[in-house]
C-alpha positions in Angstrom: 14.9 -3.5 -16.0 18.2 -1.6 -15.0 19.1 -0.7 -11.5 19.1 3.4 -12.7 15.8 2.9 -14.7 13.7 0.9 -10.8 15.3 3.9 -9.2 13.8 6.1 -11.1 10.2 4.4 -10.6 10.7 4.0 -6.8 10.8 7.4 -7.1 8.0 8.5 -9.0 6.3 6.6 -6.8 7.1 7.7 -3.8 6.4 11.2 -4.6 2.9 10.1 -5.7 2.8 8.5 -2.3 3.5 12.1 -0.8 1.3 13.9 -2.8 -1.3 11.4 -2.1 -0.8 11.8 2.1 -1.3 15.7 1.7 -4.4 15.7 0.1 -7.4 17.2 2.2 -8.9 13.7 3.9 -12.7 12.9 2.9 -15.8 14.5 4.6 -18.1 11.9 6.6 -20.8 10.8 4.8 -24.0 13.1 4.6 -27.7 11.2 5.8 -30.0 10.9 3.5 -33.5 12.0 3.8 -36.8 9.7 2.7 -37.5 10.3 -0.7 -34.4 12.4 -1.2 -32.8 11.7 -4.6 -30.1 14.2 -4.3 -29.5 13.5 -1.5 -25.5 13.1 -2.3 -25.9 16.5 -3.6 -27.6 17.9 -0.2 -25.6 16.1 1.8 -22.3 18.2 -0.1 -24.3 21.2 0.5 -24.5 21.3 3.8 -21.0 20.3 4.6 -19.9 23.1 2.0 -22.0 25.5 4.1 -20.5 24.6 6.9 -17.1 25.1 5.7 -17.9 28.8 4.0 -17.8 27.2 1.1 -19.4 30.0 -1.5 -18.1 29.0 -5.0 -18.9 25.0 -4.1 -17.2 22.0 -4.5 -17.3 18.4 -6.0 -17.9 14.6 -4.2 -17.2 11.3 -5.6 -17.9 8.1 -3.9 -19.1 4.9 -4.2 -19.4 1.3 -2.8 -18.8 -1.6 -4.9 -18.3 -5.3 -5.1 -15.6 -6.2 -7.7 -16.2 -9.7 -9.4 -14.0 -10.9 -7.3 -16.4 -10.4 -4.7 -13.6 -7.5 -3.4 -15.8 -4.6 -1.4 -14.6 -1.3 -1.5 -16.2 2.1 0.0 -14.8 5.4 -0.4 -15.5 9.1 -1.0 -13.3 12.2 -1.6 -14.6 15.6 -1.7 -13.2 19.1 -2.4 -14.1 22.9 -2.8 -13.8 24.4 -6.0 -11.2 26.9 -5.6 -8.7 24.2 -4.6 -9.7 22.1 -7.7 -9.7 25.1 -10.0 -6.5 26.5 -8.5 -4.8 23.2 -8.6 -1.8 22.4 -11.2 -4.6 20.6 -13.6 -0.8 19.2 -15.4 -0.5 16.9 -12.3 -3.1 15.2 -13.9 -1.8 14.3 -17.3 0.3 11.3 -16.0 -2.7 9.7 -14.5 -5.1 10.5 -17.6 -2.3 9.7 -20.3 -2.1 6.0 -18.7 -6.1 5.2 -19.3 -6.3 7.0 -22.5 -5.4 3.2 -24.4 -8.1 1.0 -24.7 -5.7 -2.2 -24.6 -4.8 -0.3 -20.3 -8.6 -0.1 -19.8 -9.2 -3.8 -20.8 -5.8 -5.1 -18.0 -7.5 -2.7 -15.1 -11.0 -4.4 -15.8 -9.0 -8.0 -16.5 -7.3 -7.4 -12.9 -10.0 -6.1 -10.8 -11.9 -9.7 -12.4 -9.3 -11.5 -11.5 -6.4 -11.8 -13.6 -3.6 -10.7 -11.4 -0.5 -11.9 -12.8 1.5 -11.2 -16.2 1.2 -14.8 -17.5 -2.7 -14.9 -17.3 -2.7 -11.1 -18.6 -0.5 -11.6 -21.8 -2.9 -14.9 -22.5 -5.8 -12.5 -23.4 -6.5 -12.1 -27.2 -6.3 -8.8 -28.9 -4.2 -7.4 -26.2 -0.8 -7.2 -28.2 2.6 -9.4 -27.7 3.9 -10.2 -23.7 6.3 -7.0 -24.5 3.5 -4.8 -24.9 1.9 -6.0 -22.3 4.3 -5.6 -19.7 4.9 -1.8 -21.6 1.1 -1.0 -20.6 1.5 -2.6 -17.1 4.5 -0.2 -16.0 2.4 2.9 -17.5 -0.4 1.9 -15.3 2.3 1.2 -12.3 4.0 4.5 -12.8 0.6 6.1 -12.9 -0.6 4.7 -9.5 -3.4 2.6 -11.2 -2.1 -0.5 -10.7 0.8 -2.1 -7.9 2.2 -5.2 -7.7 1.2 -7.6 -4.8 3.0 -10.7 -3.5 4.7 -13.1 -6.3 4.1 -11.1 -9.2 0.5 -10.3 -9.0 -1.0 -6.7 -10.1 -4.0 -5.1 -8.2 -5.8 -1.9 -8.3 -4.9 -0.1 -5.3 -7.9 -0.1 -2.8 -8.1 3.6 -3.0 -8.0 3.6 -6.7 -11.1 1.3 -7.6 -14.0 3.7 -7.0 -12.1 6.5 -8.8 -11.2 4.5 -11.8 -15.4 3.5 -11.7 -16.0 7.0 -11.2 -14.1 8.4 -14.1 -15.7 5.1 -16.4 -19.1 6.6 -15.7 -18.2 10.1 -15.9 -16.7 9.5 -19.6 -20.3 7.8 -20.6 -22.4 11.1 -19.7 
């Protein structure tokens, strides 16, 4: 890769690294209630109502053990009016780079434990080490995947849970 074109990706990056710092930090965790199966949902109420909240808002969250054996817990919640108000084209980058079934199979191949190019492009029905590499800077550039010491790729930790999150929404 050419000096001009890792210039360019350093700063893509950092300017998702900006936009990622001025995002509205997560509300604590709500309790939940015996018995309560919403209580995810109740817990969002309250902290809504607290906030004068009227038109509602939207929580994700999770905690999960990668095969790896990898824990990661995190939630991220905001009103409505900021998500419906929001440049929805900010977006595209991030939904473009999992919209290819070959990206989808390298995120799940990584957060197994497949980390490095060499054990990536040795999957079958993935496509030639060219293409592979293609896919891994879409996923870079999107903020789905960095690279770690000596060549290795990981899901950033405050990735995982979304990426889950958006796997499960898709299958409703």
């Amino acid at each position: 890769m050419d000096l001009e074109q890792r210039v360019v990706d350093l700063e893509r990056r950092l300017a998702a690294l900006e936009q990622a710092a001025d995002r509205p930090r997560p509300a604590p965790a709500p309790e939940r209630e015996p018995g309560d199966d919403l209580w995810a949902l109740h817990g969002l109420k309250d902290q809504l109502a607290e906030l004068g909240a009227d038109n509602g808002g939207v929580l994700f969250t999770g905690a999960v053990r990668t095969p790896t054996g990898k824990r990661y817990e995190w939630q991220y919640g905001l009103v409505t009016d900021t998500v419906l108000d929001g440049d929805w084209a900010d977006a595209a980058e991030s939904f473009a780079a999992l919209g290819q079934p070959v990206r989808l199979r390298l995120l799940r191949e990584v957060l197994g434990g497949r980390c490095t190019a060499a054990e990536l492009t040795e999957l079958d029905g993935t496509g030639t080490t060219g293409q592979i590499y293609h896919h891994l800077r879409q996923l870079t550039a999107a903020g789905w995947l960095h690279t770690a010491a000596r060549g290795r790729y990981e899901v950033p930790a405050d990735r995982v849970v979304p990426l889950l999150v958006m796997l499960t929404a898709a299958g409703r």
